[in-house]
C-alpha positions as CSV (number, residue, x, y, z in Angstrom):
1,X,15.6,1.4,-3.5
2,X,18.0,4.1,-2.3
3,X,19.8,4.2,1.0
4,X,17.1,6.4,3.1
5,X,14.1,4.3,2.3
6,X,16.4,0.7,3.1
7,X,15.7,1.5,6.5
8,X,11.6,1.2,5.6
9,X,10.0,-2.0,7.1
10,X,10.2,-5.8,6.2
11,X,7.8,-8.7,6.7
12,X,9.1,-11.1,9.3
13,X,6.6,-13.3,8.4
14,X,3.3,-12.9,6.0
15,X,1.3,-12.0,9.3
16,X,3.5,-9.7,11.0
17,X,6.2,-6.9,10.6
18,X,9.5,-6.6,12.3
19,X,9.6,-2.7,12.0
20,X,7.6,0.2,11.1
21,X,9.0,3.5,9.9
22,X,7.1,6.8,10.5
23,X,6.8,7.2,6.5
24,X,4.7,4.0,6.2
25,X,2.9,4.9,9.7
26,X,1.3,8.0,7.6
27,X,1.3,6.0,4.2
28,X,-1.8,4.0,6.5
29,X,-3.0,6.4,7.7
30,X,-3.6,7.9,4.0
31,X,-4.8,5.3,2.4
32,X,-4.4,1.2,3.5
33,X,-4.0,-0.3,0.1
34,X,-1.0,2.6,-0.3
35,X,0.4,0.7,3.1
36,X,-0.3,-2.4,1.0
37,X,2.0,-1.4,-1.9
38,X,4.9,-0.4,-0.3
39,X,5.1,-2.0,2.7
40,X,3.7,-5.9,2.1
41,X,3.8,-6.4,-1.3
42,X,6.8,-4.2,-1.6
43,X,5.9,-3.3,-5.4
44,X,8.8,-1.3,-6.7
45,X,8.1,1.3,-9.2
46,X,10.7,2.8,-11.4
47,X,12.1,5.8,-9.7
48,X,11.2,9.4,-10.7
49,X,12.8,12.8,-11.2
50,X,10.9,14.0,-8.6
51,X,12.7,11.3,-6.0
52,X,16.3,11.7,-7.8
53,X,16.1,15.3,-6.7
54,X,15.1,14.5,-3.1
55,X,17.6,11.9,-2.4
56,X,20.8,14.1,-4.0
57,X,19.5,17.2,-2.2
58,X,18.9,15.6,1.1
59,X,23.1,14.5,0.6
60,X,23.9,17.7,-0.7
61,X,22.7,19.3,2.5
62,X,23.6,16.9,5.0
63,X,27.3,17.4,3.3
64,X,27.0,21.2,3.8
65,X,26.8,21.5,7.3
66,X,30.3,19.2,7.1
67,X,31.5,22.7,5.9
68,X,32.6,25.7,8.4
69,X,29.5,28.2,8.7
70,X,31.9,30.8,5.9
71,X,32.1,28.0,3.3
72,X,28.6,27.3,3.5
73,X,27.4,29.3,0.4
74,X,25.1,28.6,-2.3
75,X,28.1,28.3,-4.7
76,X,29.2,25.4,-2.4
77,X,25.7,23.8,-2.2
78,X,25.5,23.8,-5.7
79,X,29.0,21.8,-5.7
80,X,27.9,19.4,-2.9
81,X,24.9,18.7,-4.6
82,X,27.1,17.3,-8.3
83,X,29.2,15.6,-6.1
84,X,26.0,13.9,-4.6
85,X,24.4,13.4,-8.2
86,X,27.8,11.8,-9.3
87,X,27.9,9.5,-6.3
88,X,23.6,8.5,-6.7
89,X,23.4,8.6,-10.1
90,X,24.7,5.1,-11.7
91,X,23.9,3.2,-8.3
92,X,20.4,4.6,-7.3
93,X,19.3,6.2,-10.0
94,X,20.8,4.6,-13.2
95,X,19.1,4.6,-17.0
96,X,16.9,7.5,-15.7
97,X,17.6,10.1,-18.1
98,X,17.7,9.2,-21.8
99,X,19.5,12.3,-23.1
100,X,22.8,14.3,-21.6
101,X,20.1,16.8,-22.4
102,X,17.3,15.8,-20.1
103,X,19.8,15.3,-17.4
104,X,21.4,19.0,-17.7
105,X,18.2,20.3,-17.8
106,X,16.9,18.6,-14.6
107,X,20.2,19.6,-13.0
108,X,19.7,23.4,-13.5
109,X,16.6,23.0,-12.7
110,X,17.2,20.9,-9.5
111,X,20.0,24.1,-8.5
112,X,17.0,26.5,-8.9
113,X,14.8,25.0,-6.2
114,X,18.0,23.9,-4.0
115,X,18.9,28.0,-4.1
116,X,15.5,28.7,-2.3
117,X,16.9,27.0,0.6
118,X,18.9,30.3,1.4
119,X,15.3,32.3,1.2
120,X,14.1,30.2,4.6
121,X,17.3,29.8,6.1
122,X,20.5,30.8,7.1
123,X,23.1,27.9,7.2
124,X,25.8,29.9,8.6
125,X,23.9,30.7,11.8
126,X,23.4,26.7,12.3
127,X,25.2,23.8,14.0
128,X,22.8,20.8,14.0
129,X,23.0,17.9,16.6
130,X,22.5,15.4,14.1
131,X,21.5,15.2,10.4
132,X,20.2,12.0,8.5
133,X,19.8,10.0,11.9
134,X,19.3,6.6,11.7
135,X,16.7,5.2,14.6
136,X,15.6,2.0,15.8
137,X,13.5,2.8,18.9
138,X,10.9,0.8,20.8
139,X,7.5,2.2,21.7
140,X,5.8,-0.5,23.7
141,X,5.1,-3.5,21.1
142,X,6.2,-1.3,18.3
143,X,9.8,-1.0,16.8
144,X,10.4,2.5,15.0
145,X,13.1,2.7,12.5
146,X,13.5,5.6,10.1
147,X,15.7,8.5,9.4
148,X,15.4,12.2,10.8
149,X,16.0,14.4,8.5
150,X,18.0,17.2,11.1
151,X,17.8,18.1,14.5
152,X,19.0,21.5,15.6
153,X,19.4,23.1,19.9
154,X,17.3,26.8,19.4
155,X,17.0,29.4,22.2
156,X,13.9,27.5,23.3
157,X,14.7,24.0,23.3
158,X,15.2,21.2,20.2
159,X,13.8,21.4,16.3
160,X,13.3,18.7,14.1
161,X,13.4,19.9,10.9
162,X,12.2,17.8,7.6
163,X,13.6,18.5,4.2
164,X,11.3,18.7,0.9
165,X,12.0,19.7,-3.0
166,X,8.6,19.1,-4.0
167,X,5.8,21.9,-3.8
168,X,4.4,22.7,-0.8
169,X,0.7,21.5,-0.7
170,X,-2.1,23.4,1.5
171,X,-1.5,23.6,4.4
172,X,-3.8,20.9,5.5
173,X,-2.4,18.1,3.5
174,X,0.5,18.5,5.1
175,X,-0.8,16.5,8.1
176,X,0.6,13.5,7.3
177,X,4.1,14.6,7.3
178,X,3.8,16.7,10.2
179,X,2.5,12.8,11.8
180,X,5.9,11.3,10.9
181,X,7.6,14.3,12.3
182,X,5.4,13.9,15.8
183,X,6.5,9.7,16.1
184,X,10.2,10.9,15.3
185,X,10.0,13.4,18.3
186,X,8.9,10.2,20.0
187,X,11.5,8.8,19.4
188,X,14.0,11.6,20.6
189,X,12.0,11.8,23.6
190,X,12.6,8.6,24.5
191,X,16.3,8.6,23.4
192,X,17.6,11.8,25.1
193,X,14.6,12.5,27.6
194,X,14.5,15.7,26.4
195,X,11.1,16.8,24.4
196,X,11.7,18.4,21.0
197,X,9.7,22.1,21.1
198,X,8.7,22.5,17.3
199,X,8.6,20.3,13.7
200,X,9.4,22.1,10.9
201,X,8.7,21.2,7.4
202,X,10.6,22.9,4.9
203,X,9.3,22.8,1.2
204,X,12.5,24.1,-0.9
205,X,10.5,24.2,-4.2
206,X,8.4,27.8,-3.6
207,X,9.6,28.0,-0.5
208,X,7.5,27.5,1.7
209,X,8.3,26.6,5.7
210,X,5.4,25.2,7.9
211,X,6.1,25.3,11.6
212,X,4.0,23.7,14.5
213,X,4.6,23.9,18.4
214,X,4.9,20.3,20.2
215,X,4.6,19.4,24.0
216,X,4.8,16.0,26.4
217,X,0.8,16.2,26.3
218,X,0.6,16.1,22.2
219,X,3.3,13.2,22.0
220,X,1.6,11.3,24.8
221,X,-1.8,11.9,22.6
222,X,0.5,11.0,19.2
223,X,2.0,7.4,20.9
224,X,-1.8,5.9,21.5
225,X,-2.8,7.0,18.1
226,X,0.4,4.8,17.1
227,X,-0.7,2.3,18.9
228,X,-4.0,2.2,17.5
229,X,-2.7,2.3,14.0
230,X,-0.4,-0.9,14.6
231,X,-3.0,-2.6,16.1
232,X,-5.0,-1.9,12.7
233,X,-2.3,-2.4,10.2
234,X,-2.1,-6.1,12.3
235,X,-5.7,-6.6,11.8
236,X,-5.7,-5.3,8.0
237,X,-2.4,-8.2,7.6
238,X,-4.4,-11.0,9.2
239,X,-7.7,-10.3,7.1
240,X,-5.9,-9.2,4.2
241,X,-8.3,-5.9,4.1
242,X,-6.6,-3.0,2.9
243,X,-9.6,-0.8,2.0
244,X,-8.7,2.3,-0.7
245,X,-9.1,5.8,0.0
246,X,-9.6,7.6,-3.1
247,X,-8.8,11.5,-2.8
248,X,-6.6,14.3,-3.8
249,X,-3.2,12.6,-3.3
250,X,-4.3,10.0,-5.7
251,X,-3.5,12.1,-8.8
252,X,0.3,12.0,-7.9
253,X,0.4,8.2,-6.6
254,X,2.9,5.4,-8.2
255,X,0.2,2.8,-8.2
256,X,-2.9,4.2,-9.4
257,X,-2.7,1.9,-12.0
258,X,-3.1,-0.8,-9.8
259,X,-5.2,0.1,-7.4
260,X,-8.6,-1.1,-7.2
261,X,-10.7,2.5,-6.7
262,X,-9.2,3.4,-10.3
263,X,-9.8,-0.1,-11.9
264,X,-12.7,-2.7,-12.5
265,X,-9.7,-5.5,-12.6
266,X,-8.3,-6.1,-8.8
267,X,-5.2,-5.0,-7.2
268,X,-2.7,-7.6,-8.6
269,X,-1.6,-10.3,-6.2
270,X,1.8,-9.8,-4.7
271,X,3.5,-12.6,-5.7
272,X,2.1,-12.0,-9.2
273,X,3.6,-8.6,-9.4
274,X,6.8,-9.4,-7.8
């Protein structure tokens, strides 16, 4: 499990959950038995490619901004981002390539979408307030804990901005992150008092940067939809119903294998697949 999703949630006991992160908060909001996976029965699945990439990029960028604004060139990215790979690769990540081959190749091509990041963005221009933020913030009965990606101070007021190497998807499915974004400007609200002015999501590999405008009334509207949501993921733990919900997203999901929509066998028991 690497570093940024340790601070996911934990069962304090079978019924109940000490924390919930914004990532599982959407993850439920998707689909239940996806919530079920991760969060309860805390399957682990062997690590892809795909999440190698996020995790070095995300340090590679982070690492950049340690820079001064000159240094901060793609040459130097590129740098940051072996450096990360080095300091990931036998801890997080280990056994995942089976070639010196394979690995090379996913480097260079990892440096290609890392490069787009200078196509939406000019780091030079940039001094974020904070970058890979750890929070623990109450919201009524609810603990949040998760980590914001960056947080930046523009002419009109505070950005969250939310890092991705994977493709962008219409712009549509990209509701669910833009969700996690909303409960993190919660969370800065109620930290600093200050309400953030825009979430960004920025997809590296195309690029592709979505943008949407928030205010006190959509964060207001954002906290009772949390509210509602913990008071269903409590129900779902207490009846054990985590109903599927079989769509698009499915075709890239970890567990399909063991999910019940896809299979006439059932979901296997948790203590059977741990």
């Amino acid at each position: 499990m690497s570093n940024r999703e340790s601070a996911e949630q934990a069962p304090a006991t079978p019924n109940t959950l000490e924390t919930l992160s914004p990532s599982r908060a959407g993850d439920f909001k998707v689909c239940p038995q996806l919530f079920k996976f991760k969060a309860i029965d805390k399957i682990e699945v062997p690590p892809t490619v795909y999440q190698a990439r996020g995790t070095t990029a995300h340090l590679a960028l982070q690492w950049l901004f340690d820079l001064a604004p000159a240094e901060r060139t793609p040459e130097r990215l590129y740098e940051l981002f072996r450096r990360a790979w080095i300091e990931l690769r036998d801890i997080e990540f280990p056994g995942l390539f089976d070639t010196i081959e394979q690995e090379r190749a996913w480097g260079m091509e990892s440096l290609q979408v890392l490069s787009n990041y200078f196509l939406v963005e000019d780091p030079t221009a940039l001094e974020p307030l904070d970058r890979e933020l750890d929070m623990t913030e109450a919201l009524g009965d609810i603990t949040i804990r998760g980590i914001l990606d960056r947080m930046e101070e523009e002419p009109d007021g505070l950005v969250i901005t939310d890092y991705k190497t994977g493709q962008a998807p219409p712009e549509r499915y990209a509701i669910p992150a833009f969700f996690a974004l909303k409960i993190y400007a919660l969370l800065i609200r109620k930290r600093t008092g200050r309400t953030p002015v825009r979430l960004k999501l920025m997809y590296l590999n195309g690029p592709t940067v979505y943008e949407i405008p928030v205010n006190d009334a959509q964060l207001d509207a954002t906290q009772r939809k949390l509210e509602a949501l913990w008071a269903a993921i409590n129900r779902a733990i207490v009846r054990n119903d985590f109903p599927t919900r079989p769509g698009r997203l499915c075709d890239w999901c970890q567990y399909r294998d063991r999910c019940p929509a896809f299979s006439e066998e059932p979901a296997p028991d948790a203590a059977i697949a741990s």
